[in-house]
N, C-alpha and C positions, 0 to 999 in steps of 0.2 A: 177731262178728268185727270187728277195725279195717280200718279202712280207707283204703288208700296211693293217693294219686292218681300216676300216674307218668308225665310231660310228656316223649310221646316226638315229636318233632320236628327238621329240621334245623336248623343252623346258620342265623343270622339271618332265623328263621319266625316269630318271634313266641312262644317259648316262654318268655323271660322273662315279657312282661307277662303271658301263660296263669299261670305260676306265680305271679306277685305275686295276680295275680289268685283263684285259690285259695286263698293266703294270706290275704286277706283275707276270703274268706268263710267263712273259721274253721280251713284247713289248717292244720298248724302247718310251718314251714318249717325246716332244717337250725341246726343253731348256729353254725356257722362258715359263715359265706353269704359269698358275694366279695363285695367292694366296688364301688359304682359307677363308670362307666368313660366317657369323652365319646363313645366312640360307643354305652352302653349308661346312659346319666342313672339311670333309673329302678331299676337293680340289676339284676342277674341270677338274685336266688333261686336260688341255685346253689350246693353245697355245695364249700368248695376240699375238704374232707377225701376226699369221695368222686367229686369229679374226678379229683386226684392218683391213688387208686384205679383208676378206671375208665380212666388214660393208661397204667396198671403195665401192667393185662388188655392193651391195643392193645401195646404192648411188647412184653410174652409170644406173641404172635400174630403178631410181626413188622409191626406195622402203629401208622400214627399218626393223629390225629385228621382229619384232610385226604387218607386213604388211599382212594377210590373204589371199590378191591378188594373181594371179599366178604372176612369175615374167618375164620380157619382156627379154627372151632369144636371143633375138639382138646384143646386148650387144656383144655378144661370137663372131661372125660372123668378118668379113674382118680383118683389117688391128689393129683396135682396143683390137678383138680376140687374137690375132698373140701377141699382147704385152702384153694383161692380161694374159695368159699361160706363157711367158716368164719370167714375174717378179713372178709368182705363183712357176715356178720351182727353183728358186734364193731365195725364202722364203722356201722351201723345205729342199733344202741344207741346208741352215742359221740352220734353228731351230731339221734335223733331219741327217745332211753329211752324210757318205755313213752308217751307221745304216743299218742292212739285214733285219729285221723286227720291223715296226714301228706301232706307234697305232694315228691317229687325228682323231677327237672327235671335232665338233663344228655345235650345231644345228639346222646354218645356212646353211649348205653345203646340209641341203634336199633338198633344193631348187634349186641348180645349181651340183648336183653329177655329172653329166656326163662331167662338167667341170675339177672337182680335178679329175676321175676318168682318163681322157686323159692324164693329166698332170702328174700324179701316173703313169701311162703304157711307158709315154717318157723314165723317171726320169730310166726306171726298174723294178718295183715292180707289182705285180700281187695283185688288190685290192681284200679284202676280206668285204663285206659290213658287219656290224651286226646292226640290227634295233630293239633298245630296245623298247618294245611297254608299254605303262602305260593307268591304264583306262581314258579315258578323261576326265570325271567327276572330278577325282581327280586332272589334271592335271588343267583343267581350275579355279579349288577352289584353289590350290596353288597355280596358279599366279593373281587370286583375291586378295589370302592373302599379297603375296609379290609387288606386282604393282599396284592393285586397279584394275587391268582390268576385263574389266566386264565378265560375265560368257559366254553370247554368242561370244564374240570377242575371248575368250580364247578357247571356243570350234570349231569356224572356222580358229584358226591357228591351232588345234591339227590336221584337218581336210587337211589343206594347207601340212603339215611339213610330215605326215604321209603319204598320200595318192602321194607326189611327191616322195617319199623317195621309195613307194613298187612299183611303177611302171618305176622309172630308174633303178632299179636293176632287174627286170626279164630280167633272161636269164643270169643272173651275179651271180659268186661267191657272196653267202649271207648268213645269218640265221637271223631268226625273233625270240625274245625270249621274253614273259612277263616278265615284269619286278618284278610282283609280285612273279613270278615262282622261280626268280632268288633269293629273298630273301627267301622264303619259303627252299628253297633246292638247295641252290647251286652244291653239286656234282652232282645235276642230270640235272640240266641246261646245267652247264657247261661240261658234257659228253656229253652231245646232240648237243652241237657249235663242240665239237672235234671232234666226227663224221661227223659233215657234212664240218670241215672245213681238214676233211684227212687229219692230222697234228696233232700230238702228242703233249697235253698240259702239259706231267710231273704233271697230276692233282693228282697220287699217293704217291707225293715227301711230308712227313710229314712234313718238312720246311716252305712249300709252303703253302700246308695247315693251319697250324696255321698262317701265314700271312694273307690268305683268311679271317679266320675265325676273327680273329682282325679289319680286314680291313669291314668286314660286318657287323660292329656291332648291339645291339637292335634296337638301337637307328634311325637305317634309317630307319627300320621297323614302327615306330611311322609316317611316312607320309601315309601308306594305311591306307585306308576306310575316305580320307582325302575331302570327296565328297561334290558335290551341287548336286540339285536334277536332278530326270535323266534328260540325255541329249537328245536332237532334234532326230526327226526319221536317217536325214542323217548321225548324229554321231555315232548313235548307228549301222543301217548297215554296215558302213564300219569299226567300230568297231569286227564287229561280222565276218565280210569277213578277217580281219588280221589274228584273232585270228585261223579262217579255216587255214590260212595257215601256222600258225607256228607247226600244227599237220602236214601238208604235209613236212617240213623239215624234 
């Protein structure tokens, strides 16, 4: 069976470089990727074809990407269902044809996984979740900085994108990895997704690595300790219960 990596994360957690980073160690990424952006240098590995897509679904559902709300999973159900899977598998092909291991990265998809994750199983492919996790604090300062949104709004979407993301993957091919982890030490992150994703990454190929090592540079390092003051009791428990389980992978 192929096999789809699918970068479920919030907004400004580090799910680009996860994706570039997959990329690079042999994913193959969308064909129509967005382009770089000053406050995202390094790309987004982000498909526009099946962004634009995945904004239609938040539409349909009365909701937009910055929506906090659970989302009204109705939507999926009858005859409606039946043609959103349809055109989702037709953007599939579009942007990844028969590709045996691919990587989509959009994080929107926390909200409706169990959606692409059907439409991944038709298609073929054996999904593999990975859920980059970033502290919230930091996450909600940088989209204050970038969007003006306020800190609590930012910390009940971190709340919404996370918390929907680790609870459609139990019981699923996954791994949970800080994002901080990732930049600190990437050989030891990314040995720790290779084992649990039983799948040999070529992480010892010295090619590769200098790729890595290029592709991670100081410079991403400058958005930790990027914080507002701590966050709400609820943020920080399930904060603290993620963080449990990325020692249980």
């Amino acid at each position: 069976m192929r096999l789809a990596f699918v970068v479920l994360g919030m907004h400004r957690s580090g799910t680009s470089s996860v994706a570039g980073l997959l990329a690079l160690l042999g994913a193959t990424p969308p064909r129509t990727l967005m382009g770089p952006k000053p406050d995202n240098p390094k790309g987004f590995w982000e498909s526009e074809v099946l962004m634009t897509f995945d904004d239609e679904i938040l539409s349909r559902a009365g909701s937009v990407w910055d929506d906090p709300e659970p989302l009204d999973q109705r939507i999926f159900a009858g005859e409606p269902g039946t043609n959103l899977r349809q055109r989702a598998a037709e953007k599939l092909h579009e942007e990844f044809g028969e590709a045996d291991t691919i990587v989509i990265k959009d994080p929107r998809i926390c909200r409706f996984y169990p959606f692409w994750r059907q439409v991944l199983e038709s298609a073929g492919y054996q999904p593999f979740a990975v859920l980059p996790i970033r502290d919230p604090a930091e996450v909600a300062a940088s989209l204050h900085g970038r969007n003006g949104m306020p800190v609590d709004k930012g910390l009940a979407l971190w709340r919404r994108h996370v918390e929907d993301a680790e609870i459609a993957t139990r019981g699923q091919p996954r791994h949970i990895l800080l994002w901080r982890d990732l930049l600190g030490d990437w050989r030891s992150a990314l040995a720790r997704l290779e084992a649990n994703l039983g799948h040999p990454l070529d992480l010892d190929d010295p090619a590769r690595q200098r790729r890595i090592e290029d592709f991670l540079s100081p410079d991403l390092s400058q958005h930790l300790g990027q914080a507002c003051p701590s966050p709400d009791e609820e943020t920080q428990s399930l904060y603290a219960r993620i963080k449990r389980l990325t020692v249980e992978n």
